[in-house]
C-alpha positions as CSV (number, residue, x, y, z in Angstrom):
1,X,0.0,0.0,0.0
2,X,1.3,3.1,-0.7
3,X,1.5,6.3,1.4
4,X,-2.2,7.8,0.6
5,X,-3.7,4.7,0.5
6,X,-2.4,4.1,3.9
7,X,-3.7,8.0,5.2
8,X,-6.9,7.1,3.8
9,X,-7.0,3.6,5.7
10,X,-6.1,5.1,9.0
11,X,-8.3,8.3,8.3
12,X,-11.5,6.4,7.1
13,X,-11.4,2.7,7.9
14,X,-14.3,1.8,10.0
15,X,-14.3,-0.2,13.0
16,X,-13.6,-3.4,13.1
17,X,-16.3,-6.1,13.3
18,X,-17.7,-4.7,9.7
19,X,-16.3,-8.0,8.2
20,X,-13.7,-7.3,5.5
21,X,-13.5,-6.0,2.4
22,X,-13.8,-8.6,0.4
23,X,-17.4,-9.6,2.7
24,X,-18.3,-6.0,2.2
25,X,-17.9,-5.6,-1.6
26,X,-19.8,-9.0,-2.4
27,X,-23.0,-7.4,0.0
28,X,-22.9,-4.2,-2.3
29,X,-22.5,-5.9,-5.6
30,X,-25.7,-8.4,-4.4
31,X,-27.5,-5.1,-3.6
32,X,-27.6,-4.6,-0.1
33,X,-28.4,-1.3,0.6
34,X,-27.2,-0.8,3.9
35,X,-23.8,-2.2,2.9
36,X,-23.4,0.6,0.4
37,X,-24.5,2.6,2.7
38,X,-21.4,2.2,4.8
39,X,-19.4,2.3,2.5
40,X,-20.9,5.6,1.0
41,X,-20.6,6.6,4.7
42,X,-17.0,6.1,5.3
43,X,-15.4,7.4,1.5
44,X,-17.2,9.9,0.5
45,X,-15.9,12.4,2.5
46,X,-12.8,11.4,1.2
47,X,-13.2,11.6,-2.5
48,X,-14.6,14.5,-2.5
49,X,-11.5,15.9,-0.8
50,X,-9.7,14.3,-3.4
51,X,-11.3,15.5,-6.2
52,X,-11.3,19.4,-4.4
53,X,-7.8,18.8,-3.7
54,X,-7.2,17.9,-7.4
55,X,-8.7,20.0,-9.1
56,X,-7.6,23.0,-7.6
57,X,-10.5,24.2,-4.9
58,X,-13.1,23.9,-7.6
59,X,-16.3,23.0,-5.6
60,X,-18.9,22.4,-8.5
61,X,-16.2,20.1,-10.4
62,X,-15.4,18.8,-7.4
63,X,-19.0,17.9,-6.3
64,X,-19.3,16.5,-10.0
65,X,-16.1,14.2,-9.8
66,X,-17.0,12.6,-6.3
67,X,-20.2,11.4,-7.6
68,X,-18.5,10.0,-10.8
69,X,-15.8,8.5,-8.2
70,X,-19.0,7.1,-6.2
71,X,-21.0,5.9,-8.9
72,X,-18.0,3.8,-11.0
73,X,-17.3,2.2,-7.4
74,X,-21.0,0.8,-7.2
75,X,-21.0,-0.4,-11.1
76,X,-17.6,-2.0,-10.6
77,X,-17.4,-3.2,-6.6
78,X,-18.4,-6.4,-7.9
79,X,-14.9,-7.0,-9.5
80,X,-13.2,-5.5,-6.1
81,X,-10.1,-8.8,-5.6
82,X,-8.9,-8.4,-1.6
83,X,-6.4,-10.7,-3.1
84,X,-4.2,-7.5,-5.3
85,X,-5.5,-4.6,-2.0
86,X,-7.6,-3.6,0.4
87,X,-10.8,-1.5,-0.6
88,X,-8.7,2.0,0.1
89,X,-6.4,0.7,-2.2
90,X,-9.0,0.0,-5.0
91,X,-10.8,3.2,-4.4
92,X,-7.8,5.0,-4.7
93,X,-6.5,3.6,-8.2
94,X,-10.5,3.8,-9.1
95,X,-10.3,7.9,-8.2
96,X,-6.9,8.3,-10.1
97,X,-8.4,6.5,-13.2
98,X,-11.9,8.8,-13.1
99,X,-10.0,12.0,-11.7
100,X,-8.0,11.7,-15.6
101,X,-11.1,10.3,-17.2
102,X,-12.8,13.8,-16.0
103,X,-10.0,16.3,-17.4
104,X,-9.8,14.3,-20.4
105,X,-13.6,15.0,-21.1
106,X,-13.5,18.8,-20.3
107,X,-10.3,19.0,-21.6
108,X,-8.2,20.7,-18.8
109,X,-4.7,20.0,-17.8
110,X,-4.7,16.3,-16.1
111,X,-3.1,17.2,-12.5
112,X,0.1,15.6,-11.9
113,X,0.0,16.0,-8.1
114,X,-2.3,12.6,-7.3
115,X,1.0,10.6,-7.3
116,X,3.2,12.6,-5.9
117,X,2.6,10.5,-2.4
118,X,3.6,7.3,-4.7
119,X,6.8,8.6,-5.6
120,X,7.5,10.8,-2.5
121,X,6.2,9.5,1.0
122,X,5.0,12.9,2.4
123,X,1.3,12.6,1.4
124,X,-0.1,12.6,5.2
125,X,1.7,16.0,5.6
126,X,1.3,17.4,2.1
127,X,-2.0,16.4,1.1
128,X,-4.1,19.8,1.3
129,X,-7.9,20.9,1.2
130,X,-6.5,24.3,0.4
131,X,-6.5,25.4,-2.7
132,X,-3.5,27.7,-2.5
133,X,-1.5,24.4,-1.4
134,X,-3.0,22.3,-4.3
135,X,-1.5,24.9,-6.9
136,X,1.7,25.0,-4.8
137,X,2.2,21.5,-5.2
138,X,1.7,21.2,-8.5
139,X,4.5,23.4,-9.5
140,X,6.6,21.8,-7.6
141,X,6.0,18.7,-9.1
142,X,6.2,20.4,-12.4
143,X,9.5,21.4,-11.7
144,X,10.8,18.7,-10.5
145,X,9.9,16.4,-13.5
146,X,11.2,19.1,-15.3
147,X,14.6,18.6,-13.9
148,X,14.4,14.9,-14.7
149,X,16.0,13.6,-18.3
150,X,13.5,13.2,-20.7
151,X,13.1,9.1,-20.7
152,X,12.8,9.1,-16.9
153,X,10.0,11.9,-16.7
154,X,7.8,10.4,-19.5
155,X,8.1,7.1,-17.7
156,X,6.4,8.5,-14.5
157,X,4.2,10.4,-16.5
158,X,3.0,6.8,-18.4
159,X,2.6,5.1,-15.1
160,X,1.2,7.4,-12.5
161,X,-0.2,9.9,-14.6
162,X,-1.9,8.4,-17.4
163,X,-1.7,5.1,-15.4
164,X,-0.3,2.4,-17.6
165,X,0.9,-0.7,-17.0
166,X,4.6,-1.9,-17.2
167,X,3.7,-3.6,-20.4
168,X,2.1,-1.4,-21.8
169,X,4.9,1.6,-21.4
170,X,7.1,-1.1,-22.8
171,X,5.8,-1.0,-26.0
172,X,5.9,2.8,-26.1
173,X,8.7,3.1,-25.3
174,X,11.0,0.4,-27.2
175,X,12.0,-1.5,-24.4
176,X,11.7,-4.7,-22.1
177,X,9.4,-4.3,-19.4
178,X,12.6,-5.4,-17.1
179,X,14.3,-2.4,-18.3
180,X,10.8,-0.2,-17.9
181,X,11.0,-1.3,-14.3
182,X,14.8,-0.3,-13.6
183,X,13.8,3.1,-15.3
184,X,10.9,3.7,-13.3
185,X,13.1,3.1,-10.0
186,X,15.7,5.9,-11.0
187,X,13.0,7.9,-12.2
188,X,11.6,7.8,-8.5
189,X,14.4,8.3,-6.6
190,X,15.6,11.6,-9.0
191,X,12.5,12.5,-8.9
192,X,12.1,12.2,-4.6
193,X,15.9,14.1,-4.6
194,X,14.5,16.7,-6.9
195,X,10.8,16.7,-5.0
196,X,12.4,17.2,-1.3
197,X,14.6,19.5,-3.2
198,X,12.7,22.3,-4.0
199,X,10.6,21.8,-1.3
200,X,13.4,22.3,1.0
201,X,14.9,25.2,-1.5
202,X,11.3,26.8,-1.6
203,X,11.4,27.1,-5.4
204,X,7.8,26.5,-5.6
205,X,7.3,28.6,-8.5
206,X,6.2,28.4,-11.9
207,X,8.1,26.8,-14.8
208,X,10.9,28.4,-16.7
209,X,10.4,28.0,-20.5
C-alpha cells in the first residue's frame, strides 16, 4: 500500500467487526443497501476531498467528480479482488483512473500531483484541502519532473499519470518491461531528490520556458 492509501485507511477505515473488504464488496455488488451505505458513509468524505484537492478548490467540479468516483465504485465493486489490495487501495486507483477520465472529457490539464505521495512519502503531511496548497504543489512537481531527463520523466508520466501498465509503457517506449521497471526506479528516486529538493529550497514557483 502506498503512502495515501495508507492515510486514507487510518483516516477512514471503519471499526472493526464490519467484516472485511472482500465480505463487504460481495454485500454491495448483491444489492444490499445498507452495505453501500457504509461504504458511502465512510469514503465519500474522502473523494470529494480528493477531487477538491485535485482539481484545484473547484467545488462544483469537485461535487461533480466525487459522484463520478461514487458511482463507478458501485458499477464496478463487484470486480473488487482483496487478493491485489484492500478497498482504500481499490478506491484510490478507481479515483486516479476517473480523476483523468474527467480532465480528459472537459479538456483541462490532467493534475500531476495525485502521485506525488507514490513517488514521495510525504502525502499525510502534504496532502491539502486548500486550494492555495494544491497549486503550490503542482508546480513543484512540475518542476521537479522538469529537472528529470526526458526518458525518466515520461516514464512517470506513463505510469502514475496516465496510469499504464509496465507492459504497456514497454511497448511505447521500445524496451523490455525489465528495463521499464529499472527506469521507473531511477526515475523515482531523481524525482524524490529533486521533489524534497525544491521543497526544501522553496522554489515553488512556476516553470521556466
Amino acid at each position: 500500500m502506498d503512502s495515501t492509501a495508507e492515510a486514507i485507511g487510518a483516516a477512514k477505515r471503519a471499526p472493526s467487526g464490519a467484516g472485511d473488504d472482500a465480505a463487504i464488496a460481495r454485500r454491495i455488488a448483491a444489492g444490499d443497501v445498507a452495505a453501500w451505505g457504509a461504504f458511502f458513509e465512510r469514503y465519500a468524505p474522502w473523494a470529494y476531498r480528493f477531487a477538491y484537492h485535485h482539481l484545484a478548490g473547484n467545488h462544483a467540479e469537485a461535487e461533480d467528480l466525487c459522484s463520478d468516483i461514487m458511482m463507478a465504485a458501485a458499477r464496478s465493486i463487484g470486480r473488487f479482488d482483496s487478493r491485489r489490495g484492500t478497498l482504500d487501495v481499490w478506491l484510490l486507483g478507481l479515483a486516479r483512473h476517473r480523476l483523468a477520465r474527467f480532465c480528459r472529457r472537459r479538456r483541462i490539464e490532467v493534475p500531476l500531483v495525485p502521485d506525488v505521495a507514490t513517488m514521495e512519502a510525504h502525502s499525510a503531511s502534504s496532502v491539502s484541502d486548500c486550494a492555495s496548497d494544491a497549486a503550490l504543489q503542482r508546480a513543484v512537481v512540475n518542476r521537479a519532473l522538469a529537472s528529470l531527463p526526458e526518458r525518466q520523466a515520461a516514464a512517470l508520466i506513463g505510469k502514475y499519470v496516465a496510469q499504464h501498465t509496465v507492459e504497456e509503457l514497454s511497448a511505447q517506449m521500445g524496451s523490455t518491461p525489465k528495463a521499464i521497471e529499472s527506469l521507473l526506479s531511477r526515475a523515482r528516486a531523481a524525482f524524490r531528490c529533486a521533489f524534497s529538493a525544491l521543497l526544501k529550497d522553496g522554489s515553488g514557483g512556476e516553470n521556466r520556458e
